[in-house]
C-alpha positions as CSV (number, residue, x, y, z in Angstrom):
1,X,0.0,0.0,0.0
2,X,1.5,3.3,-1.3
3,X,0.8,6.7,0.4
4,X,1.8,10.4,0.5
5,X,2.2,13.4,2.6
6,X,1.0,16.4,0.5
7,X,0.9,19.9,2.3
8,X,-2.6,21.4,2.1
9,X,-3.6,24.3,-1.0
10,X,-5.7,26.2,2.0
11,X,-3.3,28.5,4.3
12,X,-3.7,26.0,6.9
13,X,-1.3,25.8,9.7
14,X,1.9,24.3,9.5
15,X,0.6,21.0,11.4
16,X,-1.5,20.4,8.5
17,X,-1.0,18.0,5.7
18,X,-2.9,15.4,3.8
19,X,-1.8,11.2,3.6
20,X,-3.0,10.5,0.6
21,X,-3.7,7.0,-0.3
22,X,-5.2,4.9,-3.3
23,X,-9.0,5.6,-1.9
24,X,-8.7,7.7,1.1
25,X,-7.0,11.2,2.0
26,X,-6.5,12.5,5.8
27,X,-6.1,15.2,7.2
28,X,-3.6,15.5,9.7
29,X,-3.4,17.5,12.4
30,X,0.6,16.7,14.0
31,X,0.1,13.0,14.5
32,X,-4.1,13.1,15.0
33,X,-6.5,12.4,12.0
34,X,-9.2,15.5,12.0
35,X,-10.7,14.8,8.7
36,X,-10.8,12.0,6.4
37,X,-12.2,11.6,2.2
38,X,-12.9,8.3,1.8
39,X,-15.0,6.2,-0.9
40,X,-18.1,4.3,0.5
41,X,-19.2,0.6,-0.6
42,X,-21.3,2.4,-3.5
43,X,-18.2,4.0,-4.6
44,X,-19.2,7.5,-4.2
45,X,-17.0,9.9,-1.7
46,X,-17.7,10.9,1.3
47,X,-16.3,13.3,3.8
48,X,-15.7,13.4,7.9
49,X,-14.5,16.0,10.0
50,X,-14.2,15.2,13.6
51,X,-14.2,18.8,15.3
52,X,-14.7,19.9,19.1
53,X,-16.3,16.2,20.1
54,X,-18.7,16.2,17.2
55,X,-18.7,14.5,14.0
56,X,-19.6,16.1,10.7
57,X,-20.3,13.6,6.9
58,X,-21.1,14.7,4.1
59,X,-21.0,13.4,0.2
60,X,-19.2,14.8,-2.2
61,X,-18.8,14.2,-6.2
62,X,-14.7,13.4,-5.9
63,X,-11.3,13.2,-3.4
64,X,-10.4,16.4,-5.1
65,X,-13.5,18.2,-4.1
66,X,-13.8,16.2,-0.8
67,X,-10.5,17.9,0.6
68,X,-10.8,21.2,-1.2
69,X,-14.5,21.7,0.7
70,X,-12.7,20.2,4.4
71,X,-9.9,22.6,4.1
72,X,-11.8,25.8,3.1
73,X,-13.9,24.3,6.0
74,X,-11.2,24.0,8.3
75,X,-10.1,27.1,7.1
76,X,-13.0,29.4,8.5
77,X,-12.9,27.7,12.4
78,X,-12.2,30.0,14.6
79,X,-9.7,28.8,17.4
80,X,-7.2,26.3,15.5
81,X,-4.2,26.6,17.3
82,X,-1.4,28.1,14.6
83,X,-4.3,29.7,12.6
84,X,-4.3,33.4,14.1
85,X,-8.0,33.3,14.4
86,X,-8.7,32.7,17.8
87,X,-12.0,33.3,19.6
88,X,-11.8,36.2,22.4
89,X,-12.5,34.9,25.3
90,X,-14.3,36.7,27.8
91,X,-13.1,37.2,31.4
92,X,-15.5,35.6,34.3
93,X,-17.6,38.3,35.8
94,X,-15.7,38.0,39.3
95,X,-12.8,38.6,38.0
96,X,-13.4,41.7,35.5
97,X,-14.7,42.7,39.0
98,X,-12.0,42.1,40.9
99,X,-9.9,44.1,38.2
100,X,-12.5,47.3,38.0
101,X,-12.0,47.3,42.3
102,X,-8.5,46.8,41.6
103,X,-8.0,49.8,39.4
104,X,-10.2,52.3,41.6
């Protein structure tokens, strides 16, 4: 069984690339699968991203399209580490309390 590493098209992070084999493709994320094309027992492809403890399929018409759709996908998450889109994250009320006493 042959495979490859190819680096993603998308301006993913650098902990990104694809292992491309004869009927899958997955995404890799460091040593962790996130995403995966893969051909069903009809033979058409499908898609799976497994993001933030949830799992999200989908058809699509090829393995091309399959990874172009999971890295534009990946692409617009908010809060991949390496990605410089990070969610703000709000302070707990005691503390921004804490910190308007603190200033007074």
């Amino acid at each position: 069984m042959s495979f490859a590493y190819e680096p993603p098209t998308r301006p993913l992070p650098p902990a990104c690339r694809w292992l491309v084999q004869a009927d899958t493709a997955h995404l890799l994320w460091n040593a962790g699968c996130i995403a995966i094309v893969y051909r069903e027992r009809d033979g058409a492809w499908a898609t799976q991203i497994n993001w933030q403890k949830s799992t999200l399929r989908a058809r699509c018409g090829s393995m091309a399209q399959g990874r172009r759709w999971i890295e534009r996908w990946m692409e617009k998450q908010r809060g991949l580490p390496g990605s410089g889109a990070r969610h703000v994250v709000r302070k707990p009320g005691w503390m921004q309390a804490f910190e308007n006493f603190a200033t007074r």
